[in-house]
SETOR-504614 format. One record per residue (C-alpha): chain; residue number from 1; x, y, z. Coordinates in Angstrom, 3 decimals. Layout:
BEGIN
+--------+-----+----------+----------+----------+
: cadena : num :       xx :       yy :       zz :
+--------+-----+----------+----------+----------+
:      A : NUM :        X :        Y :        Z :
...
+--------+-----+----------+----------+----------+
//
This chain:
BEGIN
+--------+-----+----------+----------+----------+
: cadena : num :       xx :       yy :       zz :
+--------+-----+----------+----------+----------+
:      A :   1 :   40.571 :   23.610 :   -3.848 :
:      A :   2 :   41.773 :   22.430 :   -0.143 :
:      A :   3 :   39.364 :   20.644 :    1.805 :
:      A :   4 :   39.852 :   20.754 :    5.011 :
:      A :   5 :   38.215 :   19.004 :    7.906 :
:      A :   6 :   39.106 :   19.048 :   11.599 :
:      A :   7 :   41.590 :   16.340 :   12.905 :
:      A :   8 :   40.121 :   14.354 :   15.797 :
:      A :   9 :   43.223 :   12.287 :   17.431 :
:      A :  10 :   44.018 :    9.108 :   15.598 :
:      A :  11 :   42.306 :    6.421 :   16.938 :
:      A :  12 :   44.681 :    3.283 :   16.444 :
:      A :  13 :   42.907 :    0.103 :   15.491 :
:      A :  14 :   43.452 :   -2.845 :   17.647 :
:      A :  15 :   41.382 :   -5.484 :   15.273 :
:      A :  16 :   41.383 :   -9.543 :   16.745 :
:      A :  17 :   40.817 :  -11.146 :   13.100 :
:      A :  18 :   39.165 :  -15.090 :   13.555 :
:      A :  19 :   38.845 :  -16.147 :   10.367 :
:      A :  20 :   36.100 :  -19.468 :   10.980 :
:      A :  21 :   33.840 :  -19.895 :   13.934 :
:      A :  22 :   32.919 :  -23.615 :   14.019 :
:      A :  23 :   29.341 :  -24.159 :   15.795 :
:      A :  24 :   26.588 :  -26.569 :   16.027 :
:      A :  25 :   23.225 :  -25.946 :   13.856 :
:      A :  26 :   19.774 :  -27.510 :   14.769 :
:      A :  27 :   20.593 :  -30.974 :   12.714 :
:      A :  28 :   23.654 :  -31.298 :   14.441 :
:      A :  29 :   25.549 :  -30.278 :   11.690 :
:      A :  30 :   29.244 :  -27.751 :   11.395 :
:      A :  31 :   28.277 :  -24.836 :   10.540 :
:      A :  32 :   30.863 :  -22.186 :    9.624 :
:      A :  33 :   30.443 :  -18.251 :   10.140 :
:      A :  34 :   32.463 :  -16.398 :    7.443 :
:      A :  35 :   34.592 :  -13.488 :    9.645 :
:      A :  36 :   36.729 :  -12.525 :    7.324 :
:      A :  37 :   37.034 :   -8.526 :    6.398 :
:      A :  38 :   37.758 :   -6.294 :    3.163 :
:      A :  39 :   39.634 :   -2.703 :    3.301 :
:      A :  40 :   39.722 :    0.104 :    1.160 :
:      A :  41 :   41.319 :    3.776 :    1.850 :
:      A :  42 :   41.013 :    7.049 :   -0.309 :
:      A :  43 :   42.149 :   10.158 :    0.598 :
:      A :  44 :   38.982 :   12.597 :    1.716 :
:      A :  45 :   37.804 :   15.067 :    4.211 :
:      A :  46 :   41.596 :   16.058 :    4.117 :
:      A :  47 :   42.781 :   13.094 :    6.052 :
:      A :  48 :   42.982 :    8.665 :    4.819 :
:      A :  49 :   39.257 :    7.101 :    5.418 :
:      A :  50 :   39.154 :    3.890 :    5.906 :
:      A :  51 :   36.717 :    1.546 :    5.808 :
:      A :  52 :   36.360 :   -2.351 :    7.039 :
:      A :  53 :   33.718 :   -4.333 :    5.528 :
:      A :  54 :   33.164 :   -8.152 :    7.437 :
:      A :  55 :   31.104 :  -10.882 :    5.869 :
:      A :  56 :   31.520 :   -9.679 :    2.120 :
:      A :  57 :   33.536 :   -9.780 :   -0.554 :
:      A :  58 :   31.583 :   -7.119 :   -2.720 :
:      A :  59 :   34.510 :   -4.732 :   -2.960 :
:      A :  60 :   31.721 :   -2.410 :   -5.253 :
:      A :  61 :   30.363 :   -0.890 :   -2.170 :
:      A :  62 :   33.648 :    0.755 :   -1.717 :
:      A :  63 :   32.843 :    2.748 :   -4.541 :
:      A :  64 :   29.021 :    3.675 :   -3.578 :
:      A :  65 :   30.572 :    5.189 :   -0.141 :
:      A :  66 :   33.716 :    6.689 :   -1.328 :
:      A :  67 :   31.290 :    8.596 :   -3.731 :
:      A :  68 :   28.735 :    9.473 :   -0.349 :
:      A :  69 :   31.716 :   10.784 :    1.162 :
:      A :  70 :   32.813 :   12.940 :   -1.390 :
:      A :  71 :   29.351 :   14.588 :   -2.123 :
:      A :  72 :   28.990 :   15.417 :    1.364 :
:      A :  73 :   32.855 :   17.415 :    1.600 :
:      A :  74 :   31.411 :   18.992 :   -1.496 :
:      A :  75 :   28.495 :   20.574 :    0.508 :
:      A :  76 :   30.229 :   20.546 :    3.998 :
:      A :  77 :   33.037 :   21.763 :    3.537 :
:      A :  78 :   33.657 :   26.005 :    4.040 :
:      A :  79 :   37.344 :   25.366 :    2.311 :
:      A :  80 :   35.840 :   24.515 :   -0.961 :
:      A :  81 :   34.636 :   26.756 :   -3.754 :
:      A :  82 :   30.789 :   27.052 :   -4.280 :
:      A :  83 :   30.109 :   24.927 :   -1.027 :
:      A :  84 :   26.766 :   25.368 :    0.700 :
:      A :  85 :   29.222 :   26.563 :    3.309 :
:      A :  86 :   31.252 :   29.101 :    0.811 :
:      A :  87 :   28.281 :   30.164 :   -0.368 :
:      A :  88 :   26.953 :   31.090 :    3.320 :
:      A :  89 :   30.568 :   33.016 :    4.334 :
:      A :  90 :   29.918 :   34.570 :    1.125 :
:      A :  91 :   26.374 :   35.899 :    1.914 :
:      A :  92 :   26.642 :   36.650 :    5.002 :
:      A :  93 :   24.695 :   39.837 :    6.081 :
:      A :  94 :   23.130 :   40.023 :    2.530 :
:      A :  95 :   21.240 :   37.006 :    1.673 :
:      A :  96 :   20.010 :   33.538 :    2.672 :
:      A :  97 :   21.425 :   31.184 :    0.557 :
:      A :  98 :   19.301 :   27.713 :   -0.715 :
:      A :  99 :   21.419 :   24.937 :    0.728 :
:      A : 100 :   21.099 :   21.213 :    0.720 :
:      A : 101 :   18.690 :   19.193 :    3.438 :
:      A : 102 :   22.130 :   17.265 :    4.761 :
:      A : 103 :   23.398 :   21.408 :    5.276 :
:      A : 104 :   20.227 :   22.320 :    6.944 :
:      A : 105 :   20.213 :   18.792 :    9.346 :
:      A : 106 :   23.541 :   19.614 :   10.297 :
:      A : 107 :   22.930 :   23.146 :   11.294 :
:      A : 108 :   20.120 :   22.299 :   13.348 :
:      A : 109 :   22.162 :   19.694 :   15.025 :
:      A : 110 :   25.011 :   22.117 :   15.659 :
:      A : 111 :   22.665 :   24.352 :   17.107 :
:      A : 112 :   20.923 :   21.987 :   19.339 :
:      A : 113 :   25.068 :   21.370 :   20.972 :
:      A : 114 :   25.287 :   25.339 :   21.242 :
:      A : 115 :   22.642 :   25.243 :   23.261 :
:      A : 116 :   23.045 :   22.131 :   25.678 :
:      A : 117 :   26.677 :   23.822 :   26.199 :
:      A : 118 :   25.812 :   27.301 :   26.903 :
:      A : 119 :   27.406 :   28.358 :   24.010 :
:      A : 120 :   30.694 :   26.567 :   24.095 :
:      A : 121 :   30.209 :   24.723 :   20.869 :
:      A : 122 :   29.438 :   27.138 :   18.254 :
:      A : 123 :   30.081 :   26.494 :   14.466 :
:      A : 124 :   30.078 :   30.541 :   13.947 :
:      A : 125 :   33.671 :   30.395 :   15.372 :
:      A : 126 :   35.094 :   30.295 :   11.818 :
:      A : 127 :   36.053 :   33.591 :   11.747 :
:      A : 128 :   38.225 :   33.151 :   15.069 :
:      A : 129 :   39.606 :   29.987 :   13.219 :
:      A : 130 :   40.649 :   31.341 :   10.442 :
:      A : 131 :   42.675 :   34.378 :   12.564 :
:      A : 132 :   44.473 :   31.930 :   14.381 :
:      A : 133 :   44.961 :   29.560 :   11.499 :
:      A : 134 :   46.378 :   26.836 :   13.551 :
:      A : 135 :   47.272 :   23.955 :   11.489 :
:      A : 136 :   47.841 :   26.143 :    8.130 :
:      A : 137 :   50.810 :   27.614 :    7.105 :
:      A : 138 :   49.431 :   31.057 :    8.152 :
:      A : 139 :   49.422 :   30.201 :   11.891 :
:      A : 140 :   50.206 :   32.950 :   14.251 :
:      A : 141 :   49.007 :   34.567 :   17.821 :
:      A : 142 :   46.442 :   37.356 :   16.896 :
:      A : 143 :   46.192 :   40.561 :   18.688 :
:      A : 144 :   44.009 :   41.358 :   21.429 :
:      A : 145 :   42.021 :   43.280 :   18.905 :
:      A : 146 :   41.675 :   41.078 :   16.369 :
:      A : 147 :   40.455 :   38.137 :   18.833 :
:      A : 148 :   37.783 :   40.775 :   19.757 :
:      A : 149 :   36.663 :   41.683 :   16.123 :
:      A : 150 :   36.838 :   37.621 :   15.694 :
:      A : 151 :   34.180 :   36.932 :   19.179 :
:      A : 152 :   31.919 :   39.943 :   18.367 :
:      A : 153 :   31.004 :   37.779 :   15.257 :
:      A : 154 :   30.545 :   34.521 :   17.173 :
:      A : 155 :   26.838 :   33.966 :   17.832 :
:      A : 156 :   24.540 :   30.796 :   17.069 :
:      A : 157 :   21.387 :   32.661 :   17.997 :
:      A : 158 :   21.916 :   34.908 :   14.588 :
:      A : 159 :   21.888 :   31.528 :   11.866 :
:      A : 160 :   18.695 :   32.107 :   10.453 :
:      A : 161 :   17.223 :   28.446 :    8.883 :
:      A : 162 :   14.279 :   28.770 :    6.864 :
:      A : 163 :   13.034 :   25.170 :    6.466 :
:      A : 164 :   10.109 :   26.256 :    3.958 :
:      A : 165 :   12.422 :   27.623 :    1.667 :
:      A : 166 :   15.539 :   25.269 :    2.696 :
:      A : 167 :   17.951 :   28.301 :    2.940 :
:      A : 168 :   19.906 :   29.521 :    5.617 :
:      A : 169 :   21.345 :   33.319 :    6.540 :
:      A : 170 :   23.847 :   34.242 :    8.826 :
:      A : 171 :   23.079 :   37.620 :    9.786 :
:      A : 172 :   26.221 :   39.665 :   10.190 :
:      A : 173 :   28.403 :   40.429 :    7.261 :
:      A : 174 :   31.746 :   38.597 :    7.651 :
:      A : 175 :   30.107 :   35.825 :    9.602 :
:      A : 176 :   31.578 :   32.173 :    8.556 :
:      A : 177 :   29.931 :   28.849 :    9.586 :
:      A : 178 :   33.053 :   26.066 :   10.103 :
:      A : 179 :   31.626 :   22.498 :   10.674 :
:      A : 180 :   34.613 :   21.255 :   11.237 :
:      A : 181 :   33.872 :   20.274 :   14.757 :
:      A : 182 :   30.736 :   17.864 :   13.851 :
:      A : 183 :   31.147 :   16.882 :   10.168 :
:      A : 184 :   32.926 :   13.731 :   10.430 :
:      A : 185 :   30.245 :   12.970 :   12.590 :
:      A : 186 :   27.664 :   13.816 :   10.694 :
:      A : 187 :   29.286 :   12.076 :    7.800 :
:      A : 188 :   30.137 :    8.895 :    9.543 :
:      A : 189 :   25.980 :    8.422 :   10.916 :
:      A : 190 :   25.381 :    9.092 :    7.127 :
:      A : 191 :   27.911 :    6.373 :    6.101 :
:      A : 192 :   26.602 :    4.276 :    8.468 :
:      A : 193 :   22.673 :    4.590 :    6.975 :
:      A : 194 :   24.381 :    4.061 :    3.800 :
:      A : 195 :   25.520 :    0.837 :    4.474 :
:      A : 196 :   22.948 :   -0.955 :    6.192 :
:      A : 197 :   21.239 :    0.329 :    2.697 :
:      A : 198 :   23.549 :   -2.211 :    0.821 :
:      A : 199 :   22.439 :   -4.694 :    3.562 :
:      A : 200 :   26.442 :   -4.604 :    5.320 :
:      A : 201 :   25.536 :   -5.238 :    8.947 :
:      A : 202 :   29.097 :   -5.426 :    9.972 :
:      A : 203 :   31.820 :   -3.005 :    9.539 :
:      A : 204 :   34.480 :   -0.257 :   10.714 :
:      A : 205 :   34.524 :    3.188 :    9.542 :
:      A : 206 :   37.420 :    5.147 :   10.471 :
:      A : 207 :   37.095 :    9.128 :    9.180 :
:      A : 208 :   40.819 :    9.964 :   10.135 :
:      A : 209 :   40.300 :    9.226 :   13.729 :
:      A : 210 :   36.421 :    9.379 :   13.847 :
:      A : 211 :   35.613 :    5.572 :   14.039 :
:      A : 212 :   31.987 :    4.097 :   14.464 :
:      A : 213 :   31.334 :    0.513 :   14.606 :
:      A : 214 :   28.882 :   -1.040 :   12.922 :
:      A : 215 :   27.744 :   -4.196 :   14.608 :
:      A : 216 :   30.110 :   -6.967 :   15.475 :
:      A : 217 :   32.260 :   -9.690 :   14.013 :
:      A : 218 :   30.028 :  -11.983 :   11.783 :
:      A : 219 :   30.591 :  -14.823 :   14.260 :
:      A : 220 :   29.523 :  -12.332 :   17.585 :
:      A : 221 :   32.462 :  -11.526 :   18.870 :
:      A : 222 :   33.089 :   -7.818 :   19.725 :
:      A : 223 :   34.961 :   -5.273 :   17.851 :
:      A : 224 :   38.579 :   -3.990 :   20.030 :
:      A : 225 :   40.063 :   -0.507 :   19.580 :
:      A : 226 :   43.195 :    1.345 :   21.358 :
:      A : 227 :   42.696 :    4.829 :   22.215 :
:      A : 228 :   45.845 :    6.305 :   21.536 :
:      A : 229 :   47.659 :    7.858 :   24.611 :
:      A : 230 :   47.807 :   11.954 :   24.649 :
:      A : 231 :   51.217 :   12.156 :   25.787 :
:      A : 232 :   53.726 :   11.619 :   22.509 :
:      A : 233 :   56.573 :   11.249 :   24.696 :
:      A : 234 :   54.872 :    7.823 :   25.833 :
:      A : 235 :   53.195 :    6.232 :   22.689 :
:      A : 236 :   51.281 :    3.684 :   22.644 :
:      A : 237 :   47.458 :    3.151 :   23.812 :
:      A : 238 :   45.613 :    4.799 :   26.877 :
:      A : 239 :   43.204 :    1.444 :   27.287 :
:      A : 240 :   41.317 :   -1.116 :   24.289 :
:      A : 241 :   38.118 :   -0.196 :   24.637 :
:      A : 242 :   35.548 :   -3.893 :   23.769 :
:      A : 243 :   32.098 :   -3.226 :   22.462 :
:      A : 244 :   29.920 :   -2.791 :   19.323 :
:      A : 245 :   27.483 :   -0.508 :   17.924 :
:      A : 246 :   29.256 :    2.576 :   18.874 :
:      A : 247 :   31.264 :    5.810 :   17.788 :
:      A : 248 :   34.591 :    6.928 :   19.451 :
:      A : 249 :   35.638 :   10.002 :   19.063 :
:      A : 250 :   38.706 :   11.917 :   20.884 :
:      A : 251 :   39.917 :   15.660 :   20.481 :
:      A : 252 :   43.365 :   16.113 :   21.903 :
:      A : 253 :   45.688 :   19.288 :   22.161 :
:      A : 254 :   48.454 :   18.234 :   20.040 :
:      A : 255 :   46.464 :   17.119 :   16.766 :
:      A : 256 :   47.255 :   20.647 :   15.591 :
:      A : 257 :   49.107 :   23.327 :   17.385 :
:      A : 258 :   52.491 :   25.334 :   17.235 :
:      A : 259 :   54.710 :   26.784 :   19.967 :
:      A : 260 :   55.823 :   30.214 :   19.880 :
:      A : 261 :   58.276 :   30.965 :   22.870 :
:      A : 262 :   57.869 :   28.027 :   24.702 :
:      A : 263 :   54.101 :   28.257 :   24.974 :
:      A : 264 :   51.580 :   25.895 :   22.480 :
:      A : 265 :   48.906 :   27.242 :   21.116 :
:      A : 266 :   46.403 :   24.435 :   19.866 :
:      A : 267 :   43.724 :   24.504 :   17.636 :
:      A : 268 :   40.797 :   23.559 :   19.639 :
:      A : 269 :   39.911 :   27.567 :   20.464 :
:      A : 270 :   37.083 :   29.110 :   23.342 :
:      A : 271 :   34.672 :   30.721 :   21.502 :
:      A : 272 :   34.027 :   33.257 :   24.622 :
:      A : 273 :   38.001 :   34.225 :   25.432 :
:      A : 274 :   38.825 :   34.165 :   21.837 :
:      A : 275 :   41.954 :   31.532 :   23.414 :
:      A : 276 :   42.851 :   27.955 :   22.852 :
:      A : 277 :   41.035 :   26.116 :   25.683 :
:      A : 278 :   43.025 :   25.941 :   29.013 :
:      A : 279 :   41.426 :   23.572 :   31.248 :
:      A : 280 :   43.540 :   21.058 :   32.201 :
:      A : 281 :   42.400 :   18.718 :   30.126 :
:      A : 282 :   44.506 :   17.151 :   27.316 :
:      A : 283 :   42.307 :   14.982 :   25.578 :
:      A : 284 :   38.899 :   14.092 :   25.297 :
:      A : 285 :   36.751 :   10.998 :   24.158 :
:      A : 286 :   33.440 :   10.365 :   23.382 :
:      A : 287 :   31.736 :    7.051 :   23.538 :
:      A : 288 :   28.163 :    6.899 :   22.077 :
:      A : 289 :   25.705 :    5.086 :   19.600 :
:      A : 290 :   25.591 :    8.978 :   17.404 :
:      A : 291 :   28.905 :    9.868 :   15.748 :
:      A : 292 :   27.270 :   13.225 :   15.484 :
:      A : 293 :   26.783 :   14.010 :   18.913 :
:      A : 294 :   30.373 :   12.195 :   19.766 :
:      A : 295 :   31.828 :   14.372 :   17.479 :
:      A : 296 :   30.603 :   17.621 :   18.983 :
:      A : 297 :   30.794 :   16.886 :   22.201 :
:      A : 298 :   34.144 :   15.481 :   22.270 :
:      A : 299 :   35.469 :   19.384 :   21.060 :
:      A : 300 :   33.224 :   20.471 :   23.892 :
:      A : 301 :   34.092 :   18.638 :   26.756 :
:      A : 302 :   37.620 :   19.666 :   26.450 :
:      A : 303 :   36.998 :   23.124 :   26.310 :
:      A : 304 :   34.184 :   22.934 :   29.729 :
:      A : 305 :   36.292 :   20.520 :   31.674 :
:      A : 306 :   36.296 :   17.738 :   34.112 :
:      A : 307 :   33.123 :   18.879 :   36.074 :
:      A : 308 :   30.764 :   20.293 :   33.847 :
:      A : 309 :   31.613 :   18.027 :   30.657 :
:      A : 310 :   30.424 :   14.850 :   33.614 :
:      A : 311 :   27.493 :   16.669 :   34.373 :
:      A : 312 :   26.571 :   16.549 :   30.750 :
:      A : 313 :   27.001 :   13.490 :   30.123 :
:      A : 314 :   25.436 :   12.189 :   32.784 :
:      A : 315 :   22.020 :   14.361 :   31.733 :
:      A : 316 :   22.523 :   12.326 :   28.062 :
:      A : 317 :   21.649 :    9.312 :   27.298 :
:      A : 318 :   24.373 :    6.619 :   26.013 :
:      A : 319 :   26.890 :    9.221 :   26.570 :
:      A : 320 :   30.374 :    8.275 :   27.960 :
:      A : 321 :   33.716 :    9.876 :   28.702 :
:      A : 322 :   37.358 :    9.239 :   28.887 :
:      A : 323 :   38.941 :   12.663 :   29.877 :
:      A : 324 :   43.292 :   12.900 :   30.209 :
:      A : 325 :   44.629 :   15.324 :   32.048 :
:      A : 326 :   47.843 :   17.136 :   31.910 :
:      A : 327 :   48.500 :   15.934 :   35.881 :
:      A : 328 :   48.149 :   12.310 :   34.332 :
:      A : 329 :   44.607 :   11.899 :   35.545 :
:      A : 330 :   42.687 :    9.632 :   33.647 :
:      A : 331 :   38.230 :   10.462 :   34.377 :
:      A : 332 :   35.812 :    7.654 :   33.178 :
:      A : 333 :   32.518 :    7.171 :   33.109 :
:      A : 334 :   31.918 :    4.263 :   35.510 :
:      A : 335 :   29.461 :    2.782 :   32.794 :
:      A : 336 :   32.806 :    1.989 :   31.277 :
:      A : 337 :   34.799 :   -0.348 :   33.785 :
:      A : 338 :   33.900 :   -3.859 :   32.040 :
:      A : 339 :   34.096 :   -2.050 :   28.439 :
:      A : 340 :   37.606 :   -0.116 :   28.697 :
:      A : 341 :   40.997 :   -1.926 :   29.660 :
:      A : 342 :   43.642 :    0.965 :   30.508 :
:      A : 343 :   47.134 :   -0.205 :   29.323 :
:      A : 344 :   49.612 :    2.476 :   31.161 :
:      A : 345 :   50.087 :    2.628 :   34.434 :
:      A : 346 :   51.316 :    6.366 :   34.549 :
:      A : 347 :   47.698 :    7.476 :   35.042 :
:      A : 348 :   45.759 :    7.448 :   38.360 :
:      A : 349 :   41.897 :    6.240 :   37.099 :
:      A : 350 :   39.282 :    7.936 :   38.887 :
:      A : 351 :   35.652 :    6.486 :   37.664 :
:      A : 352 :   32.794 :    9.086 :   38.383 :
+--------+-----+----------+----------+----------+
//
């Protein structure tokens, strides 16, 4: 069974590691704060999670999230047999299907995106992504008629959620729901709940790319990440980006694509032309205190561009945005300047 989850753009860890902060406690005493850090990595959500646990060494909490991880791909996930999602694609038209309350949550979130964005975010696409199949050994350009027969079935308004009952219906045979534009998001806020459960106040969780911070260092001092730069031919970081209590999350046009005679085709697709976005923007990122709503927007943002993805974000609260362009432009949110540190000097920053 493949599982398959969208690829946000690797987010490269720039981690500062102080391993004692020495300090002075009422009695006048040393006092030391314990910053060191544990790692573990497994393979899920078709890409490496890792996650970073400071101020512990109980390495069986590992486990406990590995296993939360796993059980929501199982229900997420429209690539794998007898998912709530498989089950949906396969009743579409004909039935509503009993689903999980994480499935139902994350429907009603995806809906609530459709609608801030007119539309542009729409987790009925799946047929359209399957026809292009970017990514997959099956990728090719579709005809004109086949995009069409792929858009007709794009349509939020017709997913059907019947709280009561917990089901869900999609109402046109041949319908398929893909989450792979908010799941990792959805996951990582789930992760996230999880461990402040087994009382972890500060960690990293990095879905493939998707990373939320949880807190800071033990000893106060902030977490530091590199946003890795869009353009492969330079390498290397964008900017280190200094905070806590946030998620990141970037969508770029060469996480998965292919070029057919001369021309790349990526995977992040316009629901309404049927077309990989072409807006002039080659990556996006997401700064927020909701993975969920980084997650979606981030896919978004690159498909509305510069003007309309600022006017968003400026409507939202805790919402901020790095955007790249292809004329090596780099947009920020000006609520940014003393958090982000750009690192090349090949992009012109303009701060709106």
């Amino acid at each position: 069974m493949k599982k398959i989850f969208k690829h946000k753009i690797i987010i490269i860890l720039a981690l500062i590691l102080i391993f004692a902060f020495t300090g002075c406690n009422s009695e006048g005493k040393n006092e030391v704060v314990n910053n060191s850090k544990i790692s573990s990595s497994e393979f899920l959500l078709d890409t490496h999670v890792n996650i970073t646990l400071y101020g512990t060494e109980d390495e069986s909490i590992f486990k406990k999230i590995f296993e939360e991880i796993e059980r929501l791909e199982n229900i997420l996930s429209v690539h794998i047999e007898g998912s709530d999602l498989d089950l949906l694609k396969d009743n579409a038209g004909i039935k509503p299907v009993k689903v999980n309350e994480d499935t139902i949550k994350i429907i009603e979130k995806s809906i609530e995106y459709s609608k801030l964005t007119d539309g542009l975010f729409d987790i009925t696409a799946g047929p359209l992504i399957k026809l292009w199949g970017i990514g997959t050994e099956s990728a090719k350009i579709p005809t004109e008629d086949e995009i069409n027969e792929a858009v007709n079935l794009i349509n939020y308004k017709k997913i059907q959620i019947d709280k009561n009952n917990s089901t869900v219906f999609l109402e046109d045979k041949g319908m398929i729901a893909d989450l792979g534009a908010i799941a990792k998001g959805y996951i990582a806020d789930k992760v996230e709940e999880k461990l402040y459960e087994l009382g972890v106040e500060s960690a990293i969780i990095n879905l493939g790319g998707n990373v939320q911070l949880i807190g800071a260092k033990p000893d106060g001092s902030l977490f530091r990440i590199g946003i890795q730069d869009p353009d492969e031919s330079r390498g290397g970081n964008i900017g280190i980006y200094t905070g806590r209590d946030v998620t990141i999350v970037s969508s770029g046009d060469y996480e998965r694509f292919f070029i057919e005679d001369g021309v790349r085709y990526h995977h992040i697709l316009n629901p309404e032309t049927g077309y990989p976005a072409r807006e002039g923007i080659i990556s996006s990122t997401v700064i927020s205190n909701n993975s969920s709503y980084a997650d979606a927007l981030s896919t978004s943002f690159y498909i509305l561009g510069i003007e309309k993805s600022f006017e968003i974000a400026k409507s939202m609260e805790d919402i901020n945005i790095v955007l790249v362009t292809e004329d090596n432009k780099a947009y920020v949110s000006k609520e940014l300047k003393d958090r982000i540190r750009l690192t090349t000097e090949e992009l012109e920053v303009i701060y709106r």
